[in-house]
N, C-alpha and C positions, 0 to 999 in steps of 0.2 A: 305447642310448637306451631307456628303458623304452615298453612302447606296449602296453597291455595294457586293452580296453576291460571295465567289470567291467560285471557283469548277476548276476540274482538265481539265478543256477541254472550249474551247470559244474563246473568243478572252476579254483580260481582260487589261485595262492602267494600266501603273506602270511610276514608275521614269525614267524606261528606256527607255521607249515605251509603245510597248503592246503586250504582249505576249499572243501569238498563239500558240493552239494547236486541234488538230485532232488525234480523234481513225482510224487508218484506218489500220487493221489487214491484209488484202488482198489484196492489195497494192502493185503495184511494183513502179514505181515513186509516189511521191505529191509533189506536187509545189505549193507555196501561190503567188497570183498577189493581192499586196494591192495597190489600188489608180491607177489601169490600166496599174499599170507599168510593168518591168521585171518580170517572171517567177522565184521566189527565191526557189530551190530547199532545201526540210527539211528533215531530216535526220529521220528515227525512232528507239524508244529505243527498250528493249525488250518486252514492253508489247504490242508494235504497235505504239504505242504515237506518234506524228511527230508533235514537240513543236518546237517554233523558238520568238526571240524576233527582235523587227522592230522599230528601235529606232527614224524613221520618223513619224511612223503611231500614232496615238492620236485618241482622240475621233473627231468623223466625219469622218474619211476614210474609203473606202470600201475595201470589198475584195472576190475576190474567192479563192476556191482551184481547181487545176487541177491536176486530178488521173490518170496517163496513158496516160497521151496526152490527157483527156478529161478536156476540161475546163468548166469554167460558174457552177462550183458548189457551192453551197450555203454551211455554217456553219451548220453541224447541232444543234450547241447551239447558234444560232445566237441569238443576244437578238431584234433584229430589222430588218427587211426586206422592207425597204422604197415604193419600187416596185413589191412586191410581194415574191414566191416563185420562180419565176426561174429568180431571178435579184442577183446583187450581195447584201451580208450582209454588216452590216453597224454595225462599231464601237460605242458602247453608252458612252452618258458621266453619269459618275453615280452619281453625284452631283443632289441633289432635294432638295429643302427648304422645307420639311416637318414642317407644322402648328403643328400637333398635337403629335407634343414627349413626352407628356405623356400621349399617349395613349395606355391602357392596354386590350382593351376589355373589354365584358362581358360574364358573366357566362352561360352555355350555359341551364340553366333552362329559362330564359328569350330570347331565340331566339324564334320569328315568322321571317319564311323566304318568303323571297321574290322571286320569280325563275325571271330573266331575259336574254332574246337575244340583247346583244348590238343592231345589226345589224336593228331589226322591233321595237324596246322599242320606238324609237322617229322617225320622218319624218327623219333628219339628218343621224340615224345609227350611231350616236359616241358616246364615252367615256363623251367627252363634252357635248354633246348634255343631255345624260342621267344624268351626276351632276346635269343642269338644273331641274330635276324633282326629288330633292332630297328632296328637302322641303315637297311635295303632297305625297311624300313614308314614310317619319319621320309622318308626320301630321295621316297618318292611324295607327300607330302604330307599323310598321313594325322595326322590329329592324337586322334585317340580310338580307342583297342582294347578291343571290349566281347569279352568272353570269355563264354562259354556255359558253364548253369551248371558247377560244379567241386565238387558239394557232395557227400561222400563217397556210395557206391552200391556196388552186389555186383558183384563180376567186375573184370576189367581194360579193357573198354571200354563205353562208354557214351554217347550222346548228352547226357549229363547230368539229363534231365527222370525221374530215376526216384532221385532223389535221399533217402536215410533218414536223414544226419546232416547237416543244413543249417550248423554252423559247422564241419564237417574239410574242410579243404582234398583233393580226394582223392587219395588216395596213388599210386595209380597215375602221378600228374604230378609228385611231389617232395613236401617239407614243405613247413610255412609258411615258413617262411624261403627257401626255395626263391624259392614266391609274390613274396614281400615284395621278393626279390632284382629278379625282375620286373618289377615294379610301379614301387618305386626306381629302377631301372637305363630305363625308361618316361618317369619324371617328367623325369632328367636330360636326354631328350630334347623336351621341350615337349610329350611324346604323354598325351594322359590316359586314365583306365582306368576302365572299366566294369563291371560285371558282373550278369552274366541269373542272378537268383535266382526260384525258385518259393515260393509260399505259399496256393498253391491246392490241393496234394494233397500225397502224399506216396508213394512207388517199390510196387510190388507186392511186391517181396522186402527182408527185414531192416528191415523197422520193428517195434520193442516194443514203442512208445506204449502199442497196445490192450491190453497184458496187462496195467499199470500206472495207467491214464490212459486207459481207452476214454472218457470225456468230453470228450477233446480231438476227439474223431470226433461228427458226428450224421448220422443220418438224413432228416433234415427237410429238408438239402438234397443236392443229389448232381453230378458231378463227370463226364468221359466218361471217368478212371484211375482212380476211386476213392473210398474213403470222402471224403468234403467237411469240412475244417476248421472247427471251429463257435468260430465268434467273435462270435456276437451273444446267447450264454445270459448272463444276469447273474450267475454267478460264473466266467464265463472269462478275468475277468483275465490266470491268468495263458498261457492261449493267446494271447490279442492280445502281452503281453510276451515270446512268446518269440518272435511274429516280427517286433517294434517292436525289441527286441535283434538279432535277426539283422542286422537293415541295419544300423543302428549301430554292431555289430562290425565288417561290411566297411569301411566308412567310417573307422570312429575308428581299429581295431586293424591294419585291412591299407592302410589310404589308401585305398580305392578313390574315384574322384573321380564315382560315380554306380552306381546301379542300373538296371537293366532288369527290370520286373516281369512276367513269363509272364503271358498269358492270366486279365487278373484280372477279364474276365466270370465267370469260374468260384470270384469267390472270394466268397462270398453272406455278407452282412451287415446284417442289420437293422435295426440300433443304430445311437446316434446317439450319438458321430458316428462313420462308417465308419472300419475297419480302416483303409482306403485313405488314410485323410484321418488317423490318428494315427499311420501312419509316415513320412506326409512331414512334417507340421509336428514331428516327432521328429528329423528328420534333417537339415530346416532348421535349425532348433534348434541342435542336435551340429556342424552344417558351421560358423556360426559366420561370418568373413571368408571362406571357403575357397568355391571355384565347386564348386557340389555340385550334378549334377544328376538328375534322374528322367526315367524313362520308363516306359511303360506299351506290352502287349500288349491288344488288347481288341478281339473280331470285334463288339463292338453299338456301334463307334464312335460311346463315349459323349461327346459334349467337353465335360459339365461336370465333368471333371477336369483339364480343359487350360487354365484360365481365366485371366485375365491382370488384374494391377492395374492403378491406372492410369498407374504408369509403363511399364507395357507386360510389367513383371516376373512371371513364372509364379507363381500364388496357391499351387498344390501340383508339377502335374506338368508337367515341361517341353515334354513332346513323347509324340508314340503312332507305332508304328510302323503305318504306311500303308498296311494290305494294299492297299486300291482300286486305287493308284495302280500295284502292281506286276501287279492282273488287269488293269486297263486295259493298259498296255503288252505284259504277255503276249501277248496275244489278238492285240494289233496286228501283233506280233513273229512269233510261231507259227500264228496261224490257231487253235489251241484253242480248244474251246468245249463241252467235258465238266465236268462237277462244278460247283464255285460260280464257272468261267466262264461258266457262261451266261448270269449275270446280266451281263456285261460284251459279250456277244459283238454285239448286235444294233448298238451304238452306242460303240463304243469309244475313236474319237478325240474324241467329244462328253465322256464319261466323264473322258479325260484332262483336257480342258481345267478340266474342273469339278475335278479334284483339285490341278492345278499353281494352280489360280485361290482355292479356295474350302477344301481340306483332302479332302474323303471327297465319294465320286462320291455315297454313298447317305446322307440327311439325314433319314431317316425314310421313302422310298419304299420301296414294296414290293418284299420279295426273293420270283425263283420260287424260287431256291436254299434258300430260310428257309420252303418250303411258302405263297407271301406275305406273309409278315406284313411288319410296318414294319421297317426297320433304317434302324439312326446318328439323329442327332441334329445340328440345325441348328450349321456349322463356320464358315461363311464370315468370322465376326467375329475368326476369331482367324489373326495372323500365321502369314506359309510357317513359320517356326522352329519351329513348334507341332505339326507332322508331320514324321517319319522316313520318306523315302522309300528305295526301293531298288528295282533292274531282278532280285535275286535274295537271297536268306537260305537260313538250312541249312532251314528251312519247307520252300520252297517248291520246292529243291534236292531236300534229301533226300527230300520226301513222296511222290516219282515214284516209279514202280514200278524204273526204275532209278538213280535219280539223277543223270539225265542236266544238266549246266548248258547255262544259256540260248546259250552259245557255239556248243553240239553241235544247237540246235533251230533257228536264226536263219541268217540272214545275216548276212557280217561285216560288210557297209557298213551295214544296216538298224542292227546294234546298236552302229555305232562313236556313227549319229547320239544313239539312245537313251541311251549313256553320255556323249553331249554335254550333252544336256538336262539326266538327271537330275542329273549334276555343276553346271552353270552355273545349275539351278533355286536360287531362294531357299529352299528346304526345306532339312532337313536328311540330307545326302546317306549312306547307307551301299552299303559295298562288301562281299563276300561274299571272306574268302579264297581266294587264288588269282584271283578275277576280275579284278585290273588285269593277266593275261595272258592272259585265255583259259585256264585252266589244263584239261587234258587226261583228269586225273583227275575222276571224280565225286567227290560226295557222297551215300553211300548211308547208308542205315537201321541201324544197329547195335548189339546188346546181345551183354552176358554174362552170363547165369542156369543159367550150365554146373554151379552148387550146386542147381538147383532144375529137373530134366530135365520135370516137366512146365510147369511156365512157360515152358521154354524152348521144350515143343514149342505150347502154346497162339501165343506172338507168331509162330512161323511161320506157324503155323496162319490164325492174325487177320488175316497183313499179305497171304495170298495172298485170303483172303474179300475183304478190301476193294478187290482188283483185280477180283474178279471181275464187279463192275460197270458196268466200262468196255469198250469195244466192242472195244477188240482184246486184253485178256486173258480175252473169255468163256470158251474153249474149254480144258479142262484141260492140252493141252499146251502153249500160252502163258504160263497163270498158272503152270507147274513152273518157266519160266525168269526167274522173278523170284528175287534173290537172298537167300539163307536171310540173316534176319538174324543171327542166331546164330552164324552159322560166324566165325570170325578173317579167311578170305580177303574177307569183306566190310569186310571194318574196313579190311586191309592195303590193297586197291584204291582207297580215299578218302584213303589219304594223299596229299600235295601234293608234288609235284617241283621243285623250286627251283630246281634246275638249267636245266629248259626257259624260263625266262623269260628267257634271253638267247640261244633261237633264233628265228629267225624260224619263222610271224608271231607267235607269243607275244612277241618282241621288240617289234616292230610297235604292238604295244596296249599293250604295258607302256611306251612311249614318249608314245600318245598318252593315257594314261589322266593319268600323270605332267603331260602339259601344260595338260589341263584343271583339273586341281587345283592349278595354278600359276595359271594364268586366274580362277577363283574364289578363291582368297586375294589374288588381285589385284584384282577387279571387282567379287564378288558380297559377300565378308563388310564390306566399309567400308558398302556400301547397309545390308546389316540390321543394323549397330550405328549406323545413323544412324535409324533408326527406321520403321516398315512402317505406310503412309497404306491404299492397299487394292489391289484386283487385278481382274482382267475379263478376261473371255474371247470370243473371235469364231469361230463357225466361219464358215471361206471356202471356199465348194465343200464337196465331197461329200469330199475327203481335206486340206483346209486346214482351218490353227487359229494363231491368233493371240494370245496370253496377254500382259498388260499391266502389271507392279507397278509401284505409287509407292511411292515414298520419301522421306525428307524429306532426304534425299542425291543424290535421281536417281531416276531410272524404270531399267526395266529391259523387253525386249518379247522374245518367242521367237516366231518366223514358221516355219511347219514346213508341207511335203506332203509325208505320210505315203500317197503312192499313187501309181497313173498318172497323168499329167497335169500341166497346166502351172499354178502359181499367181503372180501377178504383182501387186504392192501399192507402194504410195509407199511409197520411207525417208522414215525422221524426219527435218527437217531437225536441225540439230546435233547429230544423234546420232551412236555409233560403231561400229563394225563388233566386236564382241570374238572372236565365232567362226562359222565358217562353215562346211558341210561343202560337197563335191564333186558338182556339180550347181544349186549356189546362185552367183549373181551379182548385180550389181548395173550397172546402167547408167540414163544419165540421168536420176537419182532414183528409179528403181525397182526393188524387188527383184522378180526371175527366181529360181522356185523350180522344178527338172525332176526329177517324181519323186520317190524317196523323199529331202528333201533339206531342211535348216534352216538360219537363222541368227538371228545372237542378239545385239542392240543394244543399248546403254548409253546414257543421256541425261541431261542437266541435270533439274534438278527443276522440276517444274509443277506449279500446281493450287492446290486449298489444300491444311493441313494435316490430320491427325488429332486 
């Protein structure tokens, strides 16, 4: 089946060949060598374009460009990079037998996500490898696998965020067809797929843009990796197009049935109307009938990008991932209260309730972590579905000094109750691979710039600075025993054991993880597709909280003591019990909460409407 998304710039087959083309504004020669051959000299129009067709070249031939006598430059929309990033690009054939053509998606009330690293998910590290374990991710109940990004980069391991050719799928994981195998082999199971693309910066190592195209870079704003993306000069069309094409690609060319945008505080736009705002109405657009959905990373938890029509349908972006909600529970969990928990440490269960209740603990109040300024913006008007919750991500995993998971920092009754809540919350719930067992491995920090020894010695360099701040790696022997990013044995240590999730107690959690996610496609997704009235929160005592959504389905209430002490409240009358943990009862209409301990009730619907 043909599936081949076209865009003004790539290298793309036709009847004639395959037309090539390159922005390259600042350019005094470009020359294409396809298949090693002659230097073919290409002309450019006025906008910079240097378009040419090669009526030899087909799918499977490679090619560079050479800018100025400099050769060995890679496509920057290559769709394939066989040998990496400083090898030449590689023509695709865009032909795939896609199994599942009628596949539409689902609605995005029924997403639990799944966070995955191709790279550690399996022994392997591929595309392939991870299909193999599509059945054990369908079997939990997971209906959404967002992948981190996969956009080609130097070396063979990567967290993804240092990404230099945003449409090659990276090699180190398989080809696109590989992907595409994936993805198809995904759909067949009801699972949909995501993927965390960047458009705020671009990798320290093997980017050319600047020797071609330094207009694609400015000054004016700036990034905490790097030069800052300039997409508000008025001739940068065609920057805004290359990265309104990128998602489009995902979407049209590989199915992905959503994006996840990195950290797009850092993606600075002045124009009107936002970057932000022309790849979603671009990609609404492109989806067409199909459930296409977006998210967003963003620490100034902005939510007028999360706004909703008035049938309740998302205007641009669906949902943000929720840091608050995952410091709130930290702090609750661990006791921590270094870094940007301290904004969370003083009042933490008050914090929860405002985020299970309202979206973001901070609505404009001052952060000390922000030097005080204001942070976030008023959330409460917009649906739980409008937030991505989670108890961990590779963030907040990885950015440890060792990458220890919340398994190895908590208690396991503390955090079975925490994976109750955030499961049975109306929000929308993400799981961190390997967490529906406790898995044993971390998630550590990991590059390869083994082409470029002193970057590679600067990130070691960088990541022990940045401990050096915290109170128990002051001391120089401390901070040595943080793990080199660079080295391989870091990489290999984050890979995922598969095998352990069927001993105990990784069995234990991988049984009760499984029944919660049973319990919410049974209780909580019928309420949010029946439509979300509003929500409220109570604290009871010094460690009770009590949170309330309507529905125009039902209510929904989560009664929790999160401490010493005994919490005691009426049940609803005709409500129902859905879950409970150990320490929670119920007698003569009232619930008995001892300790750390919840439950979580279901009820007819009340009130008025929305």
């Amino acid at each position: 089946m043909f599936s081949l998304h076209q865009m003004p710039f790539g290298a793309e087959p036709s009847a004639e060949g395959v037309r090539f083309s390159l922005w390259a504004p600042d350019a005094e020669r470009v020359q294409l060598i396809v298949d090693g051959g002659e230097p073919i000299d290409v002309a450019r129009d006025g906008e910079g374009f240097a378009r040419v067709i090669v009526a030899s070249a087909g799918p499977g031939s490679t090619y560079t460009w050479s800018i100025d006598g400099q050769t060995g430059i890679p496509d920057p929309a290559s769709r394939f990079q066989p040998d990496g990033v400083f090898s030449p690009s590689l023509v695709t054939n865009p032909s795939f037998e896609w199994r599942g053509t009628e596949w539409r998606g689902r609605p995005w009330e029924q997403a639990v996500i799944y966070e995955v690293h191709v790279g550690t998910a399996t022994s392997a590290g591929t595309f392939d490898a991870l299909a193999e374990r599509l059945d054990a991710i369908a079997d939990l109940g997971v209906t959404m696998i967002e992948l981190m990004p996969i956009a080609e980069c130097p070396g063979a391991r990567n967290w993804g965020y240092d990404g230099v050719l945003p449409f090659a799928p990276n090699s180190a994981y398989g080809t696109p067809d590989s992907l595409k195998r994936l993805i198809d082999s995904a759909h067949s199971r009801g699972i949909m797929m995501m993927l965390d693309v960047v458009y705020n910066h671009f990798g320290p190592s093997g980017n050319f843009l600047p020797l071609y195209a330094k207009s694609f870079f400015t000054d004016r704003h700036h990034t905490p990796w790097g030069e800052a993306i300039d997409f508000d000069a008025k001739d940068r069309q065609a920057v805004r197009d290359f990265v309104v094409h990128n998602a489009l690609y995902w979407i049209d060319e590989f199915r992905f049935d959503g994006l996840r945008l990195d950290a797009v505080h850092a993606i600075n736009d002045d124009s009107d109307p936002h970057v932000l705002t022309e790849i979603a109405e671009a990609v609404h657009a492109k989806a067409g009938s199909r459930h296409v959905h977006l998210v967003i990373e963003n620490e100034q938890n902005a939510s007028r990008w999360l706004t909703r029509d008035e049938q309740g349908k998302p205007k641009q972006y669906n949902a943000q991932w929720n840091d608050d909600i995952h410091h709130c529970w930290h702090v609750l969990l661990t006791g921590e209260a270094e870094a940007y928990y301290e904004d969370y440490a003083s009042t933490p269960l008050q914090g929860l309730g405002r985020c299970l209740s309202e979206g973001f603990a901070y609505q404009g109040e001052p952060s000390a972590h922000a030097g005080g300024k204001p942070r976030g913006e008023v959330s409460a008007h917009l649906p739980p579905q409008a937030f991505v919750a989670f108890l961990q991500n590779h963030d907040q995993i990885g950015n440890r000094a060792f990458g220890e998971r919340l398994s190895a920092l908590s208690e396991p009754d503390q955090l079975a109750i925490a994976h109750a809540l955030l499961i049975l919350s109306p929000q929308i719930p993400l799981l961190f691979m390997g967490e529906e067992w406790s898995a044993s491995t971390p998630f550590q920090f990991f590059v390869d710039f083994s082409d470029d020894p002193d970057l590679s010695n600067a990130v070691r360099d960088g990541r022990r600075r940045e401990f050096a701040r915290f109170k128990s790696f002051a001391d120089h022997e401390s901070s040595a025993r943080i793990p080199d990013p660079t080295d391989e044995a870091t990489f290999g240590a984050s890979r995922l054991i598969w095998e352990e999730r069927v001993w105990p107690p990784h069995s234990d959690v991988l049984g009760a993880i499984r029944h919660l996610l049973a319990l919410r496609h049974e209780h909580v997704v019928p309420l949010l597709s029946s439509g979300w009235i509003d929500a409220t929160y109570e604290m009871r005592g010094e460690f009770g909280l009590e949170v309330r959504w309507r529905f125009a389905g039902g209510n929904l209430k989560f009664l929790m003591q999160l401490g010493p002490g005994t919490l005691r409240a009426a049940a609803d009358d005709e409500s129902d019990i859905v879950w409970s943990s150990a320490g929670a009862s119920t007698d003569a209409g009232t619930h008995i909460l001892e300790g750390w301990s919840a439950v979580v009730s279901k009820g007819p619907a009340r009130g008025a409407t929305r």
